[in-house]
N, C-alpha and C positions, 0 to 999 in steps of 0.2 A: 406562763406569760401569754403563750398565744389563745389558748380559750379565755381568759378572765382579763386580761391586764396584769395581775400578780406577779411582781416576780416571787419565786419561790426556787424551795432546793427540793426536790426529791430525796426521800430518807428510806421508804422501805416498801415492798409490794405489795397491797391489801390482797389482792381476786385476782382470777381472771376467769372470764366468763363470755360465751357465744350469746349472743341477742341474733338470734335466726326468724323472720318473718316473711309469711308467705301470703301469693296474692289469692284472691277467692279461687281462681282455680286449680289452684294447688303450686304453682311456680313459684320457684323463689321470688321473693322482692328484695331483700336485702338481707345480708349477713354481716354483721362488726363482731368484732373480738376486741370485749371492752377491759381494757387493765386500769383496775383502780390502786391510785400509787400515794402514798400518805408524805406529804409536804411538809415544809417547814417555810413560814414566810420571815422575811427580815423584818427588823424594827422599820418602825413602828408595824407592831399586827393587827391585821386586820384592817385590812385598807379595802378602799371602797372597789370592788369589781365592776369591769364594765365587760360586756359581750363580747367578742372576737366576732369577725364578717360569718361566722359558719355557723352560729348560735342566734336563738330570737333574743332569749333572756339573760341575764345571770346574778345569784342574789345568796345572801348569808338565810341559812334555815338551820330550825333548832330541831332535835330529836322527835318530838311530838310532830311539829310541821313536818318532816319527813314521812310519818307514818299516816299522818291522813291525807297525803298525795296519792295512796294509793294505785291505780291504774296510769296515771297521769307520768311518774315516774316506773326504773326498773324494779321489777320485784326482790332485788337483789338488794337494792339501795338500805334497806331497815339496817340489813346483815352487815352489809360496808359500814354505814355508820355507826352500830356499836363495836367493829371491830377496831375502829376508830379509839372511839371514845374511848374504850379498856386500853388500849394503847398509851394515848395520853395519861388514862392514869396511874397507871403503870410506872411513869419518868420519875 
């Protein structure tokens, strides 16, 4: 709810994973420890997302649209998303 507008349920943990960046002279600039956590939204699915105050953007993207995001996105994101998707079909 607080990134998207969504409400959802939390159902199971995909990742976790350190996004560590450093500034040119070598200092940290920032370290997150990002947990990617697989949802469930109530009826009706698939409602429209809006940004929380801590995001620019936020938007529905399909498998392909994730892979040519390339650098723009984490490199982890491909991974998350088919872990995703075998999941789902899986149910």
């Amino acid at each position: 709810m607080e990134e998207t507008s969504l409400p959802a349920q939390a159902t199971s943990l995909i990742d976790v994973f350190d996004s560590v960046h450093y500034a040119p002279d070598g200092t940290l600039a920032f370290h997150y420890l990002i947990l990617a956590v697989l949802c469930t939204e109530p009826q009706p699915a698939l409602g429209t997302p809006i940004a929380g105050d801590d995001a620019q953007e936020v938007r529905w993207f399909s498998y392909d649209a994730i892979r040519k995001l390339g650098p723009q996105a984490s490199e982890r994101l491909p991974y998350i998303a088919q872990t995703v998707m075998q999941a789902h079909t899986q149910e």
